[in-house]
C-alpha positions in Angstrom: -8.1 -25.2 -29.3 -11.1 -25.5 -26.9 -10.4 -25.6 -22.9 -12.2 -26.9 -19.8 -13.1 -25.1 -17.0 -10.4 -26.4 -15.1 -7.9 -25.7 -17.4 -8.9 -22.1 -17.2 -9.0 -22.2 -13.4 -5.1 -23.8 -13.4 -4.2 -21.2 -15.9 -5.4 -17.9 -13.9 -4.0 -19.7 -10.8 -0.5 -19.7 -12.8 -1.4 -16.2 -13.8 -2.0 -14.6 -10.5 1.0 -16.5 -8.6 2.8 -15.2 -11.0 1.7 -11.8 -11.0 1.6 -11.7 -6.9 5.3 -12.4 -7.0 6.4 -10.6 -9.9 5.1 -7.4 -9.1 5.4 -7.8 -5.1 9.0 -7.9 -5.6 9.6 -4.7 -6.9 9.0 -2.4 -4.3 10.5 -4.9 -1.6 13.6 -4.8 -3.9 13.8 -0.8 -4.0 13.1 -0.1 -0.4 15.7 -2.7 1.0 18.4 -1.1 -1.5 17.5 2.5 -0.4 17.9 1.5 2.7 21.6 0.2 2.2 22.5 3.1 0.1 21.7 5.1 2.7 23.3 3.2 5.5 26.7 3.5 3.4 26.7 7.3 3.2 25.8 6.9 7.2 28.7 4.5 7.8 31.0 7.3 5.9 29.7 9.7 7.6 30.6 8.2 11.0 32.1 4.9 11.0 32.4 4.5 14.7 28.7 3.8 14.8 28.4 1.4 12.0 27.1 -1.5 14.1 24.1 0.6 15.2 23.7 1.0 11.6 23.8 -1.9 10.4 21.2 -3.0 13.0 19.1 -0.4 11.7 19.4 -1.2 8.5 18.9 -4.9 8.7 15.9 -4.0 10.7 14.7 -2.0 8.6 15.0 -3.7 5.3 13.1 -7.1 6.9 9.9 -4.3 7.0 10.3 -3.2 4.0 10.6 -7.3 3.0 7.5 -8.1 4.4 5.0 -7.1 1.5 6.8 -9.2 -0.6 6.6 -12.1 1.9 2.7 -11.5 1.8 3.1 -11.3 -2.0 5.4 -14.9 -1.5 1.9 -16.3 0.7 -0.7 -15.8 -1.9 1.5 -16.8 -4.4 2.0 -20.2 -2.8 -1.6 -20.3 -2.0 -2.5 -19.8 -5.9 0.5 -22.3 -6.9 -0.6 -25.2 -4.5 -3.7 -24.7 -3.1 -6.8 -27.3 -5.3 -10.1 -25.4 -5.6 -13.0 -27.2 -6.1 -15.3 -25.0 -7.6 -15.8 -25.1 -11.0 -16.8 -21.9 -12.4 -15.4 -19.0 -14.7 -15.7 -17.2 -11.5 -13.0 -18.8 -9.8 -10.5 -18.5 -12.5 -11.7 -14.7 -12.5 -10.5 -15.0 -8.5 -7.7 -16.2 -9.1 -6.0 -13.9 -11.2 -7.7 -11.1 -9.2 -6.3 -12.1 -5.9 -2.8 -12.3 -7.8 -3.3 -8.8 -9.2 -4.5 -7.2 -6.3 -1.4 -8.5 -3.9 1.3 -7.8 -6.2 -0.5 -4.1 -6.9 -0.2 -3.7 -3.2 2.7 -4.8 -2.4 4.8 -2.2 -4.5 4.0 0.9 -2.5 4.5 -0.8 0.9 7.9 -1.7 -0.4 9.0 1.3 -1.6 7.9 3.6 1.1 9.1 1.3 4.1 12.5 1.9 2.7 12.5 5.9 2.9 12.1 6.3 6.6 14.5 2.9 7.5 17.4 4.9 5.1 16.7 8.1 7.2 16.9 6.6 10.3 20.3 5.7 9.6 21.6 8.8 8.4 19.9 10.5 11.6 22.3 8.1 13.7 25.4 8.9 12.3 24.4 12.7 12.7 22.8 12.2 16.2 24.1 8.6 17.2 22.4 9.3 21.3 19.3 9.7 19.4 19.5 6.1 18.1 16.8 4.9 20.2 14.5 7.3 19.2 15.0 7.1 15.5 14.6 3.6 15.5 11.5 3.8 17.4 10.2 6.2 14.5 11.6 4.1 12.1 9.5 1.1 13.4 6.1 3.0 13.9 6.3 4.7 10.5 7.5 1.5 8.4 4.5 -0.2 9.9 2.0 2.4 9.1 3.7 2.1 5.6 2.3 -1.4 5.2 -1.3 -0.7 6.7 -1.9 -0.6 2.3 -0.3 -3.8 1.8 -2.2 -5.4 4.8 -5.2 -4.3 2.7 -4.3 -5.9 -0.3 -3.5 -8.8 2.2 -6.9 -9.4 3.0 -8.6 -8.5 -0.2 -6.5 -11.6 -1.8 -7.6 -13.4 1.2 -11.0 -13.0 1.1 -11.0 -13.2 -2.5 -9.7 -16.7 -2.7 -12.0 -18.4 0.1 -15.4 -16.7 -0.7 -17.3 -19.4 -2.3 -19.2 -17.2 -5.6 -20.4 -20.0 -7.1 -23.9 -19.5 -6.3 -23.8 -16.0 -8.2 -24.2 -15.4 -11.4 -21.1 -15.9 -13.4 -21.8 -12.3 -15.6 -21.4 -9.8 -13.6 -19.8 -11.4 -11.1 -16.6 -12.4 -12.8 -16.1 -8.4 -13.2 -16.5 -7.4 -9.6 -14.0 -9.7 -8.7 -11.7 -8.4 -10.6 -12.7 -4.9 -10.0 -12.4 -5.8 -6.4 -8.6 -6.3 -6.9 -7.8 -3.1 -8.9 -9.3 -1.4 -6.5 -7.7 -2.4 -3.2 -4.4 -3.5 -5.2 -3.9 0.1 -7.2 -5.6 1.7 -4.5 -2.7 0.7 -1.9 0.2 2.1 -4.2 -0.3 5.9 -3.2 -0.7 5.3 0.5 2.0 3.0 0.9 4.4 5.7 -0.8 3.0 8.5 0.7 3.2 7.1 4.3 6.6 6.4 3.5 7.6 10.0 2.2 6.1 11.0 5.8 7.5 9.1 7.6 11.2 9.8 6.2 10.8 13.5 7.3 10.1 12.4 10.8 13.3 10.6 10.9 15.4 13.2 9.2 13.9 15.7 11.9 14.5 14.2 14.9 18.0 14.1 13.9 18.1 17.5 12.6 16.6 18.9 16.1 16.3 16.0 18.7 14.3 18.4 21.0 11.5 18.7 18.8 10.8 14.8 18.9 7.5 14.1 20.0 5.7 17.3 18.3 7.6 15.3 15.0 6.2 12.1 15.8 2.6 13.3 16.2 2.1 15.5 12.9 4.1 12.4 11.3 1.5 10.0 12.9 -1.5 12.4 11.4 0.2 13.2 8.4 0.2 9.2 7.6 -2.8 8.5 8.4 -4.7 11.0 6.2 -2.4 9.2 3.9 -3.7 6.0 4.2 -7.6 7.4 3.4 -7.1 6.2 -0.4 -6.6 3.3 0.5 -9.3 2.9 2.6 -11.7 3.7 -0.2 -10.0 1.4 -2.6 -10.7 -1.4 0.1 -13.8 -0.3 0.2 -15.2 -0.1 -3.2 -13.6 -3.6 -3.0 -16.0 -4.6 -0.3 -18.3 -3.7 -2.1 -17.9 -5.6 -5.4 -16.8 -8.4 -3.6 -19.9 -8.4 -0.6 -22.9 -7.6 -2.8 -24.6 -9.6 -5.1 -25.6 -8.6 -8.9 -28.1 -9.4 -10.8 -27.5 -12.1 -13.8 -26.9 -10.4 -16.9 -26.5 -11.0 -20.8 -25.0 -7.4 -21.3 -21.6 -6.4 -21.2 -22.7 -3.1 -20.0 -23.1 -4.0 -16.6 -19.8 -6.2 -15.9 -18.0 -3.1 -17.7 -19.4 -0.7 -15.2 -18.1 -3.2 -12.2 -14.6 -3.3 -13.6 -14.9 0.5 -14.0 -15.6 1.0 -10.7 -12.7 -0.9 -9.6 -10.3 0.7 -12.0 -11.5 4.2 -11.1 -11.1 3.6 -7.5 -7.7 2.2 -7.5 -6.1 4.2 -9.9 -7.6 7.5 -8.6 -6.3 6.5 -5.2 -2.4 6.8 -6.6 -2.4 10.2 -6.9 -4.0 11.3 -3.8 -1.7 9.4 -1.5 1.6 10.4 -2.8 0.4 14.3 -2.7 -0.5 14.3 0.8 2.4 12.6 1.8 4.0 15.4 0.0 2.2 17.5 1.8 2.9 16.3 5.3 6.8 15.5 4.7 7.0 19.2 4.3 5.1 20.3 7.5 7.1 17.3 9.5 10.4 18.6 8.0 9.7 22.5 9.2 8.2 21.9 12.2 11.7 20.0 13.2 13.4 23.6 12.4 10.3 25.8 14.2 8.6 24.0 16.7 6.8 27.2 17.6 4.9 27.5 14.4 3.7 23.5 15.2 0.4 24.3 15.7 0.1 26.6 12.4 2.0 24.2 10.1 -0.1 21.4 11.4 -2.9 23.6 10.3 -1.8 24.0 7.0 -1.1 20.7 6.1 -4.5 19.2 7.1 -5.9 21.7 5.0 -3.6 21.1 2.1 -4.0 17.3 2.6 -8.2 17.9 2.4 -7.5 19.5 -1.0 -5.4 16.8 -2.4 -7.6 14.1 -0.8 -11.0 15.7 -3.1 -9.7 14.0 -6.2 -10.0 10.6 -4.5 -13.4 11.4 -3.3 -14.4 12.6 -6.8 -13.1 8.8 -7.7 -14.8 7.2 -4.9 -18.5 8.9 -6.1 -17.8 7.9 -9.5 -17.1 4.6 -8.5 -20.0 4.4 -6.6 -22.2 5.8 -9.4 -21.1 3.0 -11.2 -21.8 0.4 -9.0 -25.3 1.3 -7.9 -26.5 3.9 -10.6 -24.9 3.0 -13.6 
């Protein structure tokens, strides 16, 4: 059964809508439901708050909704949206953009969800602190979706960048090597900034004196974080910015897609670790604000450590691109 081009370009476009949704929903889904499991045991807890808690949770939850409505956007753009070039390119984009929004969507989900459920416990423990926690809640859900504003704008500029002056091989894999890497690459951060971001909450309700020393090392801690990510939007930049030579070998488009695979899945790993590694310093400078300075300390360092195997990632990525 032999194709046209546009055939190809409608399937992809069903492919990536597809995709953007499917896998854009999951992590929406888990952090919303965290959320409300959380907000029950809070309600139990202390039921003459329960409106405050419901507030928070509703609140909470429409964060943690919002990658899948960016997920919903590109979908609708792949769905209904007629492109007029005609090129193996764009059915490349297509599918890329899909992938790369649904990839980053899931982390961003997930991770808005931790520090929205522990903002609700913190209430029913500390309900004059409500304020406060919300307040956290608010600035560390949105730092949770810095990765899935990435993605956002990866999908973005993937699907209204006109390739079809480039040559179709290799260009077809750093499209798609652009979307690994800012998609995959977003995971880690999103759930990292979200583990980070808990602990803040859970602190400030443990010891409500110790807020704003909580705040700030939650602020650092999520935004070393978010470096991953920053490299996988990066190395997408890159594949999507610079233009490569016309080629008959498979060699080079492998080495593009490498790039983008290496970069975005090596970001995973990295992002969850340091938050890890922050949530812990958050948690215990909440019980010893004294040791603030030391703990703060420590985790930075710890963080730099973690952070090395996204750097090794981001050279081999590189190598690819330009050496390789």
């Amino acid at each position: 059964m032999d194709f046209d081009i546009q055939t190809w370009i409608s399937v992809a476009a069903f492919m990536g809508g597809a995709l953007a949704m499917g896998l854009g929903a999951i992590g929406a889904a888990i952090g919303e439901g965290y959320t409300a499991a959380q907000a029950n045991a809070a309600v139990s807890r202390n039921p003459g708050i329960s409106g405050d808690i419901l507030k928070s949770m509703l609140v909470g939850q429409a964060i943690a909704e919002s990658a899948s409505i960016f997920a919903l956007v590109v979908a609708m753009i792949l769905l209904f949206t007629s492109f007029t070039s005609q090129s193996y390119v764009t059915a490349c984009v297509m599918l890329s953009s899909g992938l790369c929004m649904g990839f980053g969507a899931i982390g961003s989900g997930v991770g808005s969800g931790f520090p929205a459920g522990a903002a609700c416990m913190g209430m029913a423990r500390q309900p004059a602190m409500s304020g406060r926690l919300t307040t956290n809640m608010l600035i560390g859900s949105a730092v949770c979706q810095t990765p899935s504003i990435f993605a956002l704008v990866t999908s973005f500029i993937l699907l209204f960048t006109d390739f079809s002056a480039r040559a179709v091989s290799p260009t077809w894999a750093a499209v798609l090597g652009a979307g690994f890497a800012s998609g995959l690459g977003a995971v880690g951060s999103g759930l990292g900034g979200g583990l980070v971001a808990e602990s803040g909450c859970k602190g400030i309700a443990r010891q409500p004196l110790s807020a704003t020393p909580v705040t700030n090392v939650m602020l650092l801690g999520q935004a070393v974080t978010q470096t991953t990510a920053i490299y996988g939007l990066l190395i997408g930049f890159i594949l999507m910015f610079k233009s490569f030579p016309a080629t008959d070998s498979i060699a080079p488009p492998m080495a593009l897609l490498g790039a983008g695979l290496c970069m975005g899945i090596g970001a995973i790993g990295p992002g969850i670790g340091e938050g890890f590694t922050a949530r812990s310093a958050v948690k215990w400078i909440a019980r010893n604000e004294g040791a603030t300075a030391d703990l703060t300390r420590l985790m930075l360092v710890g963080q730099a450590v973690t952070e090395s195997t996204g750097i090794y990632s981001l050279v081999i990525a590189l190598i690819l691109i330009f050496v390789a």
